[in-house]
C-alpha positions as CSV (number, residue, x, y, z in Angstrom):
1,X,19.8,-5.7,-13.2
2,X,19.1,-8.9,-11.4
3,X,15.9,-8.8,-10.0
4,X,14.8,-12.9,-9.2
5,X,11.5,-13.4,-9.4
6,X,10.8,-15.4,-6.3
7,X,12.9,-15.4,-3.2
8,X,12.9,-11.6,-2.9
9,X,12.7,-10.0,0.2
10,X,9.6,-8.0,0.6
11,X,8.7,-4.6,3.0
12,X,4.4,-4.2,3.3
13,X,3.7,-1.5,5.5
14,X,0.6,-1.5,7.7
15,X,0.3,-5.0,7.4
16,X,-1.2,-5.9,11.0
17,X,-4.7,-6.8,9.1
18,X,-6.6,-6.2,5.7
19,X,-5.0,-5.7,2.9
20,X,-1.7,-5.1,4.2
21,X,-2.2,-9.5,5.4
22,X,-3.4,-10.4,2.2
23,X,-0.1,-9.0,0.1
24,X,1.7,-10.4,2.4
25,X,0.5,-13.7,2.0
26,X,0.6,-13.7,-1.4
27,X,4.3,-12.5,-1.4
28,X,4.8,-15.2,0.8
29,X,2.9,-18.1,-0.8
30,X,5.2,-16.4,-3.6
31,X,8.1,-17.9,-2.2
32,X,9.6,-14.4,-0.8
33,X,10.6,-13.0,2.3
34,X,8.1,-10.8,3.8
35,X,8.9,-8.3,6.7
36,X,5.2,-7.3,8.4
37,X,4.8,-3.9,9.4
38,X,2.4,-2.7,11.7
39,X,2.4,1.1,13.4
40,X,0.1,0.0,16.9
41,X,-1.5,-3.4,15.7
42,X,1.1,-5.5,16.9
43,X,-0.9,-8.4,18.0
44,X,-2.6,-8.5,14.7
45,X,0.7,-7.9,12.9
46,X,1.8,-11.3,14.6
47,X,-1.1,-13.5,13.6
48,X,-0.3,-12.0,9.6
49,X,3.2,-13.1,10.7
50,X,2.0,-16.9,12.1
51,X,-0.3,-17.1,8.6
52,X,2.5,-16.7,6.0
53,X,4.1,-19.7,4.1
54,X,7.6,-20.6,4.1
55,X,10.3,-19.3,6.5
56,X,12.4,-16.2,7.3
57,X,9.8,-13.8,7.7
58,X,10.2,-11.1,10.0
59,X,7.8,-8.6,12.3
60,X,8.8,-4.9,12.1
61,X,7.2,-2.0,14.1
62,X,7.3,1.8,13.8
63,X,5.7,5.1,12.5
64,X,5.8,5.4,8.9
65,X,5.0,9.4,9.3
66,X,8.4,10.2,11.7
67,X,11.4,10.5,9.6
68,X,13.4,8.6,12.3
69,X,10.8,6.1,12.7
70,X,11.0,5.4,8.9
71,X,14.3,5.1,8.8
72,X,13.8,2.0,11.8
73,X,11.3,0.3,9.8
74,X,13.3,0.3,6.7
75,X,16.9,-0.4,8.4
76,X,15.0,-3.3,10.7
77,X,12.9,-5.0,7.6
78,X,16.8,-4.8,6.1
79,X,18.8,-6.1,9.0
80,X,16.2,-8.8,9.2
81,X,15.7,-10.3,5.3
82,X,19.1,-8.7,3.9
83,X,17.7,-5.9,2.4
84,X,14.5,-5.2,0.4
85,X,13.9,-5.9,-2.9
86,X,10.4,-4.9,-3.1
87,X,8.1,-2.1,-1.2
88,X,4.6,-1.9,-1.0
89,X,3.5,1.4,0.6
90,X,0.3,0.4,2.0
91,X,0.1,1.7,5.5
92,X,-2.8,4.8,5.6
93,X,-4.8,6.2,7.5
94,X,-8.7,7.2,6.5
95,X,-11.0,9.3,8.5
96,X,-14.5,10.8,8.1
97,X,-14.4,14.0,8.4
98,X,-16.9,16.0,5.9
99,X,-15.7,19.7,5.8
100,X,-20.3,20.6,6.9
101,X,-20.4,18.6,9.5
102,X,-16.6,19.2,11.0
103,X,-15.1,21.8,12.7
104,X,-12.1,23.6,12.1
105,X,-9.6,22.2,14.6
106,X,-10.7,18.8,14.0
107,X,-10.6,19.6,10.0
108,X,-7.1,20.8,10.5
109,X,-6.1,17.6,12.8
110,X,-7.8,15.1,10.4
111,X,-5.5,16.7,7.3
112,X,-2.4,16.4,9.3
113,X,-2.3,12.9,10.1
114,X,-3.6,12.3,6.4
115,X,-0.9,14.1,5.2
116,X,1.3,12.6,7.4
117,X,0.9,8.8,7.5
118,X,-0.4,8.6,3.9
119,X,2.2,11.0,1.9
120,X,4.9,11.6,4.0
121,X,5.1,8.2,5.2
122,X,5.2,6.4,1.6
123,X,7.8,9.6,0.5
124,X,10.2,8.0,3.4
125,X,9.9,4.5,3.0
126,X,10.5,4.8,-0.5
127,X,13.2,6.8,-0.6
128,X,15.1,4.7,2.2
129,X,14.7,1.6,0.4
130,X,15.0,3.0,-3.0
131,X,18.5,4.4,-1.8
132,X,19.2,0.7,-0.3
133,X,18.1,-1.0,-3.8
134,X,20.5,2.1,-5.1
135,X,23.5,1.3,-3.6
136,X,23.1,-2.5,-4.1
137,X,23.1,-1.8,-7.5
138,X,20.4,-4.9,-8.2
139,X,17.2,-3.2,-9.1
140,X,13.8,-3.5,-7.3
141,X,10.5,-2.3,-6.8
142,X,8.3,-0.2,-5.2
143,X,4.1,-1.0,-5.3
144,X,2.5,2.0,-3.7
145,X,-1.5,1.8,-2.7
146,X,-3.7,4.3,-3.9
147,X,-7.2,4.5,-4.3
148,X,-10.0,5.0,-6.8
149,X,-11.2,8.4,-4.5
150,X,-8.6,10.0,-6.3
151,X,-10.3,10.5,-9.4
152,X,-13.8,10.6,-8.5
153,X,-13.9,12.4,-5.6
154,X,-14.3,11.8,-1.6
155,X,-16.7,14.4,0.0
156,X,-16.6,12.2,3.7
157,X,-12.9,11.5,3.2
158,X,-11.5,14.6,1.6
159,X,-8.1,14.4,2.9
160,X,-7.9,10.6,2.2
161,X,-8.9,11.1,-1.6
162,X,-6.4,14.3,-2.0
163,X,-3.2,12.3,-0.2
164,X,-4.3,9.5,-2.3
165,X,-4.2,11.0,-5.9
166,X,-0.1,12.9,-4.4
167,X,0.5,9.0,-3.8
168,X,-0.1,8.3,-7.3
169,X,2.1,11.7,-8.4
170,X,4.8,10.9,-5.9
171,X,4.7,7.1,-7.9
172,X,4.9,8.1,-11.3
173,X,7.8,11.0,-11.0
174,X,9.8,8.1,-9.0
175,X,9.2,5.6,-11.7
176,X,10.5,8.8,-14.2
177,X,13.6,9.0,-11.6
178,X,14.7,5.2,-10.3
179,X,14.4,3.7,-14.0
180,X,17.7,4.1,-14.8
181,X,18.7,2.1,-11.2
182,X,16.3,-0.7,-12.4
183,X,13.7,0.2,-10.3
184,X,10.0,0.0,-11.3
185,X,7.1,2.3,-9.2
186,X,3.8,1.7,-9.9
187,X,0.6,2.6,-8.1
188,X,-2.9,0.5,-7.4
189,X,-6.2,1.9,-7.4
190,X,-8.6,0.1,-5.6
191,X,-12.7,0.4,-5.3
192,X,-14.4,-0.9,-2.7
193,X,-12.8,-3.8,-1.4
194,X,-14.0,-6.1,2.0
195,X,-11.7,-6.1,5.1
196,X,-12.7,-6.6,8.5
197,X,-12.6,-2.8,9.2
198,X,-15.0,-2.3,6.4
199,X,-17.6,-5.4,6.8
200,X,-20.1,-4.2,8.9
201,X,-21.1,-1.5,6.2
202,X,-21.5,-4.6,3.5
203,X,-24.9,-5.7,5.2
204,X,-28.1,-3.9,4.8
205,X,-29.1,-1.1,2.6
206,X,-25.7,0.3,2.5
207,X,-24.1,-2.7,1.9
208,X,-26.7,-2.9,-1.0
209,X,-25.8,0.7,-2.5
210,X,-22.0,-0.4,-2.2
211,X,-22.1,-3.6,-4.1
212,X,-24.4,-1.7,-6.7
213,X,-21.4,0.7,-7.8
214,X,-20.5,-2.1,-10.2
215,X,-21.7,-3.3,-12.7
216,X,-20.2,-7.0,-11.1
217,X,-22.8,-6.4,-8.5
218,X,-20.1,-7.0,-5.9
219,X,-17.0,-5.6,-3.9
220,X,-13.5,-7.0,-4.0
221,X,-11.7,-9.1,-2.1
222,X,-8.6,-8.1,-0.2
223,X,-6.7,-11.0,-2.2
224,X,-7.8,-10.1,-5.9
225,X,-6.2,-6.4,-5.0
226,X,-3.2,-8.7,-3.2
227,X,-2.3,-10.6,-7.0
228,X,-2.3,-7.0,-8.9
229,X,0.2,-5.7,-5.9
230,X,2.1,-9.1,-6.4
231,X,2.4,-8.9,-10.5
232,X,3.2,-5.1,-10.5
233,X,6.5,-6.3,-8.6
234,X,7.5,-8.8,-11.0
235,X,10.1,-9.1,-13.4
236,X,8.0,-9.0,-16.5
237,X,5.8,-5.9,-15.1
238,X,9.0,-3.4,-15.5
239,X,7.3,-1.7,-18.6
240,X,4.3,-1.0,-16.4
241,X,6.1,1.3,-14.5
242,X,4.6,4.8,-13.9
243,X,1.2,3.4,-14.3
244,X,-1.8,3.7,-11.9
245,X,-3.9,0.7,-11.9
246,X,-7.4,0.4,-11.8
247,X,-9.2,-2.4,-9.3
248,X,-12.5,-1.3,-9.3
249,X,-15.1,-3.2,-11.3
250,X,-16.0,-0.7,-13.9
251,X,-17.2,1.2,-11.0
252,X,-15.4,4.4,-11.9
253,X,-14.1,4.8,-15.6
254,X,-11.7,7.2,-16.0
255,X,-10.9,8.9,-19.7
């Protein structure tokens, strides 16, 4: 297969702010193509665009959870680079709702748009550029981004932690099923990390109890999860397919 290390064109989805900016800044400072997705940021999606190195970028909206809307993104982020060597699945949504505290109709509300944006929306961007990568016959990848409240549990963000750990299942049978087509699937796992949508809960006593989950005595940054995203679509990181990757601290060990 001839999958070039650099010069690759790159889908991120939900890339308006966060982590979504910071992989694509470091796909860009890569010296690859990025197209920047964002579902209703677009203003912020534009300032990720006007912060990336290099040229040939590309700004691509659209709702990852409507098949049709899928379909745009990928065909768009195509039309725009030349098609798309690499995916990273990182658009999600992640609400408090604890099942004591939340009623029934807004229970059921919060686990469809989980279950919609977070699996269903990373089940139809991969398969539409998986098919792309496919019928090019050139390999690729796909990087999707989970989260360490699949394993240990997510009692204010049920629905987050349960879509999260079928992201991971959904990345390792596709890893099983695109290997002979050249294509790698792998799957982050992320602690804590700081964004802007997550800062003000980093001062205080909170902020304290947070930063205390690791042994580090800190949070990660948005681009230290960014350069794990960026090696798991390498060349030399096609015998990690299948895996789920840990980004956490030590914070939560799994056996």
């Amino acid at each position: 297969m001839n999958f070039p290390p650099t010069g690759r064109r790159v889908l991120v989805t939900g890339a308006s702010r966060g982590l979504g900016r910071a992989v694509s800044r470091a796909f860009a400072a890569n010296g690859d193509r990025v197209a920047v997705h964002y579902g209703t940021r677009e203003s912020d999606a534009r300032d990720t665009l006007e912060s990336l190195a290099g040229t040939g970028h590309a700004l691509v909206g659209g709702d990852v959870s409507d098949p049709e809307g899928a379909a745009r993104i990928a065909d768009a982020a195509q039309d725009a680079l030349g098609g798309i060597d690499v995916l990273v699945n990182n658009a999600a949504v992640n609400e408090r709702h604890p099942l004591p505290t939340t009623s029934y109709e807004e229970w059921a509300a919060s686990w469809q748009r989980h279950l919609s944006v977070n699996l269903l929306g990373t089940a139809l961007l991969s398969h539409r550029a998986a098919r792309s990568m496919i019928d090019r016959g050139t390999g690729g990848r796909i990087v999707n981004i989970g989260s360490r409240g699949a394993f240990r549990g997510e009692p204010d963000h049920p629905a987050y932690g349960a879509t999260k750990a079928a992201v991971h299942a959904l990345g390792q049978s596709l890893a099983v099923s695109l290997a002979p087509h050249g294509i790698a699937v792998a799957s982050v796992a992320p602690g804590f990390f700081d964004t802007e949508r997550v800062s003000a809960r980093l001062t205080g006593p909170e902020g304290e109890a947070i930063r205390a989950q690791s042994p580090f005595g800190r949070v990660a940054t948005a681009p230290e999860i960014a350069s794990a995203v960026l090696w798991l679509s390498s060349p030399e990181a096609e015998w990690s397919s299948g895996t789920i990757l840990d980004l956490n601290g030590a914070s939560h060990l799994r056996t």
